[in-house]
C-alpha positions as CSV (number, residue, x, y, z in Angstrom):
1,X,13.4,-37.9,0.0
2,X,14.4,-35.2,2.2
3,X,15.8,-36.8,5.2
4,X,17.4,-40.4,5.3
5,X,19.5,-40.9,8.7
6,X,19.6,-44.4,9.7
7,X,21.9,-43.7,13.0
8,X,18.9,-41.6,14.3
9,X,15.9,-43.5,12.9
10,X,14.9,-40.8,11.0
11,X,13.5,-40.6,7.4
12,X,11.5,-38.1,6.0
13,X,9.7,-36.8,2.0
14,X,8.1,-34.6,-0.2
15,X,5.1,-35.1,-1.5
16,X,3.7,-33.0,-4.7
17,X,0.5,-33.5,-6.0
18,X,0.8,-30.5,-8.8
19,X,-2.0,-27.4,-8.2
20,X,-3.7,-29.8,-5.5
21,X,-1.2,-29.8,-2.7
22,X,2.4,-30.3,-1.1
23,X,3.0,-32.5,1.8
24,X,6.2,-33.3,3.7
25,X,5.9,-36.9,6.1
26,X,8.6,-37.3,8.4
27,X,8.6,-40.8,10.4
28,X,10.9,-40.8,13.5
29,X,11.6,-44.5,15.3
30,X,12.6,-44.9,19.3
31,X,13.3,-47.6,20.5
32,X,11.4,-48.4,23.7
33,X,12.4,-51.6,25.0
34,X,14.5,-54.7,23.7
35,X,11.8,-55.7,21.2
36,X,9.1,-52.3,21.2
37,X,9.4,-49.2,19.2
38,X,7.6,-46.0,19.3
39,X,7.2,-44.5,15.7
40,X,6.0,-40.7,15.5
41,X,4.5,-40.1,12.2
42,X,4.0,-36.4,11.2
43,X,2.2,-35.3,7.8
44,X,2.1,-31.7,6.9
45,X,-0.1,-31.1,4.5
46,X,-0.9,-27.6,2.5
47,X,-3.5,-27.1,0.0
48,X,-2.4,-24.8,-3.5
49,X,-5.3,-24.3,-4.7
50,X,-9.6,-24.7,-4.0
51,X,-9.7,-28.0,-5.2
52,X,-6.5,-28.7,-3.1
53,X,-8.4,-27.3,-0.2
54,X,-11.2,-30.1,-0.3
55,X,-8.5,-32.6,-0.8
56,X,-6.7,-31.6,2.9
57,X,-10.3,-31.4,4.3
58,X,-11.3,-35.1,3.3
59,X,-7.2,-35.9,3.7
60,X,-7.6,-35.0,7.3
61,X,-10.9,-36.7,8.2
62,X,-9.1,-39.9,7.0
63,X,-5.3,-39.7,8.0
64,X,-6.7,-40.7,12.3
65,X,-8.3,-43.8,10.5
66,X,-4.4,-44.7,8.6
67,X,-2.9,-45.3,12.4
68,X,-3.0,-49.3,11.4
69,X,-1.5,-49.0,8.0
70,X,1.2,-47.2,9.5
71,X,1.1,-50.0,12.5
72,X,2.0,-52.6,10.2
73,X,4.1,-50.7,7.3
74,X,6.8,-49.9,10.1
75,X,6.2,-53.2,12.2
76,X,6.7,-55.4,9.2
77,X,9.9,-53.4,7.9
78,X,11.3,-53.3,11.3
79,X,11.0,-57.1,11.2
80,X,12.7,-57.1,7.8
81,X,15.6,-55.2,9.1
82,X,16.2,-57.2,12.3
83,X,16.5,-60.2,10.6
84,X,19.4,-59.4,8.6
């Protein structure tokens, strides 16, 4: 984890998958409304090697087709947390 700031929304990691890639995600949350949130995913993906470099080609023909697993990862968190 590289970035944890609740006040701002913010969280953000590392991912290493060793002589394939590194990738940091950063997800940023604004609120919108009294019951809508905007979330603003970003993945930043870098191949280290040949075989790393088919894995961001097929990696970025599928992340467009992820926007509802992210949908409803953050949604059902977000319902977590407001119930507290």
């Amino acid at each position: 984890m590289t970035t944890y700031d609740e006040a701002a929304l913010r969280i953000g990691y590392v991912i290493v998958r060793p002589s394939i890639s590194a990738s940091q995600l950063d997800i940023a949350l604004k609120p919108i409304g009294e019951k809508e949130t905007e979330a603003t995913v970003t993945h930043t993906l870098t191949s280290l090697s040949e075989d790393g470099d088919s894995f961001v080609k097929e990696f970025a023909a599928e992340f467009p087709l992820e926007r509802d697993h992210w949908e409803q990862a953050i949604s059902g968190r977000l319902r977590e947390v407001t119930r507290r």
